[in-house]
N, C-alpha and C positions, 0 to 999 in steps of 0.2 A: 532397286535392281535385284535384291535378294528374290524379291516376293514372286518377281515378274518370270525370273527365271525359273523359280520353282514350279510355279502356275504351268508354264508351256512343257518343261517338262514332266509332270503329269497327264496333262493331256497326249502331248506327244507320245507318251507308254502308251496312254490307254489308243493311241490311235494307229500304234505299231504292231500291236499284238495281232490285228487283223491283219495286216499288211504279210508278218512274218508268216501266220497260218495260206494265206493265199496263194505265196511264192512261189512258183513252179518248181525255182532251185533249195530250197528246202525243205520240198516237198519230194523231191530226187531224192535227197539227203536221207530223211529220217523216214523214206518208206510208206508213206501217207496219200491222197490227194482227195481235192476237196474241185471237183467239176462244178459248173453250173453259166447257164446261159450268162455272158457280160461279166466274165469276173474278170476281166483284165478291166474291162471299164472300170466295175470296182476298185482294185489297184491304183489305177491314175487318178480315182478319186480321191481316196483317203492321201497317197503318197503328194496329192496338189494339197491339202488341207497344211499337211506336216509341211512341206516346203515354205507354204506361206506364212503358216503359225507359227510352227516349233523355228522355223529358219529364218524369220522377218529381224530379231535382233543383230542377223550376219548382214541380210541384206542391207539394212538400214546403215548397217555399220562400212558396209563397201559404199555405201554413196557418199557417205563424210567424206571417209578416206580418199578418195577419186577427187573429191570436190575440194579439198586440203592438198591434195597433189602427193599426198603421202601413203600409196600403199602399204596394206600391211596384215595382221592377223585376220580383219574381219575379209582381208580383199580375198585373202587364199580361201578362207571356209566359204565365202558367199559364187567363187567361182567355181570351188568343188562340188557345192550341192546344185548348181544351179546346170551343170553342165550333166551330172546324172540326171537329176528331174528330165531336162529338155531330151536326152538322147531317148530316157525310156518311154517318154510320152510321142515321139516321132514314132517310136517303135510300132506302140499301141494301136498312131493314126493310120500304120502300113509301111514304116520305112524299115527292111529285115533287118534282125536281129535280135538281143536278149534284153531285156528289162534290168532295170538298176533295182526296183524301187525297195527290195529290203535290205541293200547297201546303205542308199538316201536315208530310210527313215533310224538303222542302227546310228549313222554319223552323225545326224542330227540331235537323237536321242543322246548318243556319247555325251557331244559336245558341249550340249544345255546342262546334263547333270557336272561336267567339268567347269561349266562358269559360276553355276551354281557354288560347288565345293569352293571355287576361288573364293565368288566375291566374299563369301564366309572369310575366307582365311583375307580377304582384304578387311573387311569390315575389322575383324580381329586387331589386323595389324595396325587400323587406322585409330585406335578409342581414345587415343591419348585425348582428343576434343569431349566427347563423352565421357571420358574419367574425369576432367576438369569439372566441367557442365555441372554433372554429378555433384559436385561436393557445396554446390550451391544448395543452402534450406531454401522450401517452398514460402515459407512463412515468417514471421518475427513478432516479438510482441513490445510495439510501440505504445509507449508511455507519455497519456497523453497530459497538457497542462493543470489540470487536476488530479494526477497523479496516478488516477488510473489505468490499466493495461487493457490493451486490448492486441486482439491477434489480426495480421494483415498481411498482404501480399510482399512480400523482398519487393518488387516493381513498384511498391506504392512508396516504398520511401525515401524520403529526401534529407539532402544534407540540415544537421545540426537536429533531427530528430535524436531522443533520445529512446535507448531498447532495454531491454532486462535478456537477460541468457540467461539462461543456468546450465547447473553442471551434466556435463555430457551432450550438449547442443553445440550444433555449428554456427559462427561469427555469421549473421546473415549481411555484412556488407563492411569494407575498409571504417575503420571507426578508432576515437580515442575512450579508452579505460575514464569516467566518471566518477565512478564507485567501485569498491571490490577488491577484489585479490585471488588469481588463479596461477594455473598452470597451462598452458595451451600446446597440445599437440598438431604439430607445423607437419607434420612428415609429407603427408598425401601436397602438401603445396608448395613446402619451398624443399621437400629431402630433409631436413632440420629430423633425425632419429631425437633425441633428446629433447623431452617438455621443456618448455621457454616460461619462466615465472612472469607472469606480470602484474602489476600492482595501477592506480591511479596516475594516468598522465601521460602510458605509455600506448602506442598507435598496435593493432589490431588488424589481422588481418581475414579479410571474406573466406569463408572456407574451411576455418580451421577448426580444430574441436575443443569446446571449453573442457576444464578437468574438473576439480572438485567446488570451487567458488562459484557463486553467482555473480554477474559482473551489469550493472549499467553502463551501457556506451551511449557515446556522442556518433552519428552517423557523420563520415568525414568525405567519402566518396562512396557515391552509387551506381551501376550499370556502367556503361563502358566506362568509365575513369576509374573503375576501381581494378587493384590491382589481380587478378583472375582473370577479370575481360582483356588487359592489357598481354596476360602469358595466355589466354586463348588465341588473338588476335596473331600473336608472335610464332604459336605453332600452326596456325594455318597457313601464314603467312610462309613460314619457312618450308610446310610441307608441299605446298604450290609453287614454290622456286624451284627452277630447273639449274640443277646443279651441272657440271662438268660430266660428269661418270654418264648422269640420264643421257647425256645429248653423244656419247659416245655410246651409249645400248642402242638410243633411236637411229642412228648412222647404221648400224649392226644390224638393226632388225628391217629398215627399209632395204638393206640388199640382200638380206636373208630371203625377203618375199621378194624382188626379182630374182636370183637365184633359183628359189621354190617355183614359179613359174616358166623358167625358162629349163632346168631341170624337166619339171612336169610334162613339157614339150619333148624336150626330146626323149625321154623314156617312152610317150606316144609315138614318136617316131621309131624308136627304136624297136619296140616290138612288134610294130606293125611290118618290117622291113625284116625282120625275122621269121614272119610267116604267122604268126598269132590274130586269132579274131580280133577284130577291135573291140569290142570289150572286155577282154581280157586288159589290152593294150591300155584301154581305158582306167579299168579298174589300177592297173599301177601306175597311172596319171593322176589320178584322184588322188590314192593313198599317197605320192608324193609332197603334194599342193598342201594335204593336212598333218602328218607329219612334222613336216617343216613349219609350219604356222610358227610365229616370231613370238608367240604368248609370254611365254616363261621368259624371252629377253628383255618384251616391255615393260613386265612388273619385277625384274630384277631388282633394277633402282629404288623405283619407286619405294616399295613395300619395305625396303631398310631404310627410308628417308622418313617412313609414317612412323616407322615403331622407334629410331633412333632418335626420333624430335619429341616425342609422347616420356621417352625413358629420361631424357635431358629434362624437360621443363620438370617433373618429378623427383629430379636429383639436384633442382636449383640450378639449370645452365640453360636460359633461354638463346636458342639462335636465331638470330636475324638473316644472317646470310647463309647457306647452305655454300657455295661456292666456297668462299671463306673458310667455314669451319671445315670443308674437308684437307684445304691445303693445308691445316694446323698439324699435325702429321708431319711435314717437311718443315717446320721452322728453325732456325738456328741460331735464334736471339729472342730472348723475351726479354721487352724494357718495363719496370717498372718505375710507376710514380711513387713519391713516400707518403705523403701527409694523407691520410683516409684511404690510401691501399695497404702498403708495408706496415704502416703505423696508425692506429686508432683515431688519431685527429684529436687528443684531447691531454690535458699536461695532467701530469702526476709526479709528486717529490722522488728524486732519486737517490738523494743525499740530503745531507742535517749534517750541519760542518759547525758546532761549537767552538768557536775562539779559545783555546786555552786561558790567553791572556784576562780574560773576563771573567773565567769561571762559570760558566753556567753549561748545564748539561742539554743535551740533544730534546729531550721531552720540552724543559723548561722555553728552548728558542722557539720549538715548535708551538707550544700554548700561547707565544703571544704573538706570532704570526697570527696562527688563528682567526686569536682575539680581534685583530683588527681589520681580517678579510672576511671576518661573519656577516653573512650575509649579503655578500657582493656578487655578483653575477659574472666577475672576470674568471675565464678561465684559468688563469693562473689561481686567484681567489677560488675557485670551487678545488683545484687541485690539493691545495693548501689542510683547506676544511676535511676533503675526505681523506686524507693522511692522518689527519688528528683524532676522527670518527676512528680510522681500521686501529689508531693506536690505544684506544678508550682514554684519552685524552679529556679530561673536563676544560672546556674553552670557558671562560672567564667571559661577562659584558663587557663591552669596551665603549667609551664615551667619546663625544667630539668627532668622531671620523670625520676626517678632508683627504679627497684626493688631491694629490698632488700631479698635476696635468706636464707626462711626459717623466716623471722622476720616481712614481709610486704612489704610497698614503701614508695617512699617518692618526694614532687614535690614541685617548687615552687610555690605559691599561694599569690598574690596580695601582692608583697615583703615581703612573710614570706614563711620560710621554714615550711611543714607543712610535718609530721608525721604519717602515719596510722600502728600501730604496732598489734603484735600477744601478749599476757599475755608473752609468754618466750622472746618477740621482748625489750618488755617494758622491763622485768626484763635484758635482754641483755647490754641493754640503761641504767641502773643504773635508771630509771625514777619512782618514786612511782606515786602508784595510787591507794589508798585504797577508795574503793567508793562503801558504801553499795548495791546499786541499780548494779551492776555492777558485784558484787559479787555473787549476786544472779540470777544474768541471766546467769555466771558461773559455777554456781554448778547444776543449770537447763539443764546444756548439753547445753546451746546454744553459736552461733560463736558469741565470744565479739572482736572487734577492737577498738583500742584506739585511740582517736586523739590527739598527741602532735604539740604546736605551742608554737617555742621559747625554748623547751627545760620542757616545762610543762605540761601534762597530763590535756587537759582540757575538756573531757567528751570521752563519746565510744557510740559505736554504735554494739547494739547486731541483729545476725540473724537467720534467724532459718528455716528447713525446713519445706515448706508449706504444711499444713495439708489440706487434701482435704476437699472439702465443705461435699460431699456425706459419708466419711469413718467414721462420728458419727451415721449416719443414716442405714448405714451399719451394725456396731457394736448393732445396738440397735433391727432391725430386725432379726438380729441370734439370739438373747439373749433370743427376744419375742418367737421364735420357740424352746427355748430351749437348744439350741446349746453354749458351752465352748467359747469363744474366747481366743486366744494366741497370743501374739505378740511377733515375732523368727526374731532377727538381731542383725548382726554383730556390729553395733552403741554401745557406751558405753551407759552405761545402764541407769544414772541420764537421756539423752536423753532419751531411750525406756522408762523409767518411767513416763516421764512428759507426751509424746504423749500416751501411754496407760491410765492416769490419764482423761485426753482430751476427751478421745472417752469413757470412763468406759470399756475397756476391761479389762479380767478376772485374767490374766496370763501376766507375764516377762519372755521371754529369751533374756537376752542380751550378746553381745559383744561374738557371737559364729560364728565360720570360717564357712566358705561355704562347707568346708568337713566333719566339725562337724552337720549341720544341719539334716543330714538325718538320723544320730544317736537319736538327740533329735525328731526328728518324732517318732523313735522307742519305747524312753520313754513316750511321751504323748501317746503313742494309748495303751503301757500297762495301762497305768495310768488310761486315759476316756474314752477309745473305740476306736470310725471306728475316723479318722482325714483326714480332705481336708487342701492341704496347697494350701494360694494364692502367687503368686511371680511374677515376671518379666520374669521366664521361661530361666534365660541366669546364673549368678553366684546362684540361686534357686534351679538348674536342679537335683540335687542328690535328695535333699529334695521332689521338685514335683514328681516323680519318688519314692521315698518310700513309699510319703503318696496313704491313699485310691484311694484319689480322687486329682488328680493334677491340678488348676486352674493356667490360666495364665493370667497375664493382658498384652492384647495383640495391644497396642497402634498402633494408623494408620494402616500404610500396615502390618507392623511386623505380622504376625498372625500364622507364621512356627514353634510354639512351640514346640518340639516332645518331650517334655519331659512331659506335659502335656497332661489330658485326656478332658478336656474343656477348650476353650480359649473366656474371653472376652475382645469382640472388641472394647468396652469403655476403659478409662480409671475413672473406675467407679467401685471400690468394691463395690458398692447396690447390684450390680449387679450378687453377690453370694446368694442372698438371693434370687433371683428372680430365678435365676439358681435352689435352691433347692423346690423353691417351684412348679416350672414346671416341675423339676423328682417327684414330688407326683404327680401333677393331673395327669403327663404321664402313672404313675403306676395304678390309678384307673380307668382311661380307660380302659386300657388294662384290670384288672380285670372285666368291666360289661362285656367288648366283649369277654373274654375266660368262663363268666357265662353265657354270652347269649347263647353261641356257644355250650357249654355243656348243658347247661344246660333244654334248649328248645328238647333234645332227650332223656329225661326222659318221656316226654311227647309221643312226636312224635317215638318213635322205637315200645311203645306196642300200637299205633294207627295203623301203619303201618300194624300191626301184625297182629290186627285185633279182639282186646278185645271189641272194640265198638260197632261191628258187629251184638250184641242181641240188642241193641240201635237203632238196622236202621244207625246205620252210618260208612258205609265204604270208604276208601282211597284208590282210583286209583293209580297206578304208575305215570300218572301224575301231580297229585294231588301233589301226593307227594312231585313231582321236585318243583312244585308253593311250596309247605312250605319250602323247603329245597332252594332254589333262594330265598327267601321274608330272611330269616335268614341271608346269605350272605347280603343282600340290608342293612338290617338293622346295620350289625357290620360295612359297609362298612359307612354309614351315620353315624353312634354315632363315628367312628374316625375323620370322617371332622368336627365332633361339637367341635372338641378341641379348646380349645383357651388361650393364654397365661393367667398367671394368674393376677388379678390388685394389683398394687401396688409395 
């Protein structure tokens, strides 16, 4: 569209500069004339070439519009030029009167260099898809069964292929770490400012930029399934959603152009009933019709929906739903889920409770836990282990390991049987262990394991899921905005009370089924209003789905949420607050550009018209196009000035 525009309007100069020399009335003006047998023929020639050429993307565009039943920018320009071409070409054939035709070809000329300037500043606003695009490599170098490299197409390759990168190349496709050890700069894909270290084992993502390592990958997803095609797919998707605000510009701009034409009219009445030639009468019919042209109200919307969708998926907040994310704005309850939103999903020791009565110190209960959860794959057992790793802890072999099914395990440990029980394991065991400190990490909701040696209870080791660094910081920026918190999970509730205690959120629902959730959505929004639930997007799905506004936290590649209407790409609840606070600026953009867009033809329809006229100051038809192109320029510049918000 760029090309096409530009193309006609070149030609169209080069085919006005005759038009303008020819002009009888420019020729009055600057003192000049240029006689010759058929120059008015001349004239209706070139001014029928420019009608047809420089003004077929109007016409073209009045026949949609008519045939859509929706009036509108192309209907006013395709009526203004089409009504000077026909009056001055009746003229030509013998009907009296004054010729249009260096009116037609200046407005036509305007108008193409104005769609031109747009669709630039449209293109501009739309690259988010192109800045994506971009960060795809052309190439990769697949490493074949013999171990040799060779270079190939990103299209050529398929999952469980393995690649070589090196440092300073882009991940040419979703993939797991094989070999190596880097650093990868996320920014251009997920927002992620800070390198992310990664080592063997950990998943990869298309796009990114390796740092100083060279890395073997396993290809894990390619072309659409990976995740870049996935945030492409999501910004086109949301940029082609006709949100609330558009469908209230497109209402605005379809009576704006009946208005404009009905206006148009009777300004032709009006001066003709005043005593003025009708072309004069004319000429401020024309300038009316373009003027007024609904341009700058159509791409109001729009053009903060391309650049606000381009600046999210870049800041890690893909939108699904544009309707949605603008009413995020008015919410007045965010519910959060715990387990993998508020809190990590993964145990870690919080406590090491030594028994007095036993004698043994905090390090020592610690080392033979350990010992007998090395190399276990329970999560409890990995928490255990990396508490004794952060403490430089030498863990001892342990021999014999039995689980014990429902009560713990049990190993030998440096010729002693050693113990790790559950509260029901101990009480199974006939084993007491009343131990204040123990008790109270207990009733706290959190996981307590007992260590017996010899038949003795002689301390425990409590753990507990890890609370994100960011979900106080979180909780504390909703609250500044005035927004409810709620904390909704399934967890017994002494847990949900302690972590909402933690962050100071507002609200308890605990120990409620994942079929129960989307009920109690129903109660909170009777209760406070509009509600966003955050979740995990997968046992959350009812609830994301009921509420307003559905957020998903959409860790790594996962980002297929479709039960949400916003997914972030952190694993970062700050990141709803940031979320709501870029549905506001996004909303008052949009309001300067649907005030600039209206509001600038309060001015401009009775200048048009021709109120100013006792002033000495009248508006050309083309004149006109230059106001009405400058209004476009500007809505089209105040949406690229958007910018995430800080903080």
């Amino acid at each position: 569209m760029i090309a096409d525009f530009r193309r006609r309007f070149w030609v169209t100069l080069a085919l006005t500069l005759p038009v303008l020399v020819l002009s009888p009335t420019l020729q009055g003006w600057l003192g000049f004339s240029v006689e010759f047998p058929g120059r008015m023929w001349a004239l209706l020639a070139l001014a029928t070439l420019i009608y047809f050429y420089g003004g077929w993307p109007f016409l073209k565009g009045l026949a949609s519009e008519l045939s859509d039943r929706r009036p509108g920018m192309m209907t006013l320009i395709a009526v203004a030029i089409s009504v000077a071409w026909g009056y001055s070409a009746a003229v030509v054939l013998g009907v009296p009167g004054k010729v249009f035709f260096w009116e037609l070809a200046t407005l036509i000329l305007v108008m193409l260099a104005g769609h031109w300037i747009e669709m630039r500043s449209v293109a501009g606003a739309s690259r988010a898809l192109e800045s994506l695009a971009e960060l795809m490599p052309s190439q990769a170098r697949r490493i074949d069964e013999s171990g040799e490299m060779q270079m190939v197409a990103v299209a050529e390759l398929s999952t469980g292929d393995r690649v070589m990168v090196r440092p300073g190349e882009r991940i040419p496709a979703d993939a797991e770490i094989v070999e190596g050890a880097s650093e990868l700069d996320q920014s251009m894909v997920t927002g992620e400012t800070r390198p992310k270290e990664v080592a063997a084992g950990d998943s990869v993502i298309a796009g990114t930029v390796n740092g100083s390592g060279a890395l073997t990958l396993s290809v894990e997803k390619t072309g659409d399934d990976s995740y870049l095609s996935q945030v492409m797919r999501m910004v086109r998707e949301a940029q082609q959603s006709r949100s609330r605000s558009q469908k209230l510009a497109d209402r605005a701009a379809f009576w704006l152009t009946i208005i404009a034409l009905s206006v148009g009219a009777v300004t032709l009445v009006t001066w003709l009933t005043l005593g003025q030639e009708f072309v004069y009468a004319l000429e401020r019919s024309v300038t009316v019709m373009v003027i007024t042209c609904p341009h700058a109200l159509g791409l109001a919307v729009p053009l903060v929906v391309a650049v606000s969708t381009g600046l999210a998926a870049t800041s890690g907040l893909l939108i699904r739903d544009r309707g949605a994310f603008e009413q995020a704005r008015l919410l007045d309850v965010v519910v959060f889920d715990k387990t993998g939103t508020l809190t990590e999903g993964r145990f870690a020791v919080s406590d090491v409770i030594p028994f007095a009565s036993a004698g043994t110190d905090a390090q020592t209960l610690l080392r033979l836990a350990a010992a007998v959860e090395r190399g276990s794959e329970h999560p409890i057992a990995r928490g255990i282990e990396d508490r004794a790793a952060e403490d430089g802890i030498d863990v001892p072999q342990a021999e014999g390991f039995e689980a014990l099914s429902g009560r713990g395990a049990k190993a030998e440990v440096e010729g002693d049987e050693i113990l790790l029980l559950s509260p029901g394991g101990l009480k199974a065991e006939g084993i007491g262990a009343d131990n204040a400190d123990a008790n109270a990490a207990l009733e706290a909701g959190k996981t307590v394991i007992f260590v017996v040696r010899g038949g003795e209870a002689i301390g425990a080791v409590a753990l507990d899921d890890v609370v994100r660094d960011s979900a106080r910081q979180a909780v504390t920026s909703l609250r500044e905005l005035g927004i409810r918190c709620v904390l909704l999970t399934g967890d017994n509730r002494a847990v949900a009370e302690r972590v909402a205690r933690e962050l100071g959120i507002d609200e308890v629902r605990a120990e409620v089924l994942p079929d129960e959730k989307a009920q109690v959505i129903e109660d909170i929004r009777a209760e406070h209003g509009r509600v966003a639930m955050v979740g995990d997007g997968i046992n959350d799905a009812p609830a994301l789905a009921a509420a307003d506004i559905g957020i998903a936290i959409g860790a790594g590649t996962d980002v297929a949420q479709e039960a949400a209407d916003l997914v972030l790409v952190h694993d970062d609840p700050a990141d709803v607050a940031k979320a709501i606070a870029l549905a506001g600026v996004v909303y008052r953009k949009m309001l300067q550009n649907l005030a600039w867009a209206t509001g600038y033809n309060v001015v401009a329809i009775p200048l048009a018209a021709g109120v100013a006229i006792p002033w000495g100051l009248t508006l050309s038809p083309a004149g006109g196009a230059v106001l009405m192109s400058l209004s476009t320029v500007i809505v089209a510049v105040n949406a690229r000035l958007l910018k995430m918000p800080k903080g």
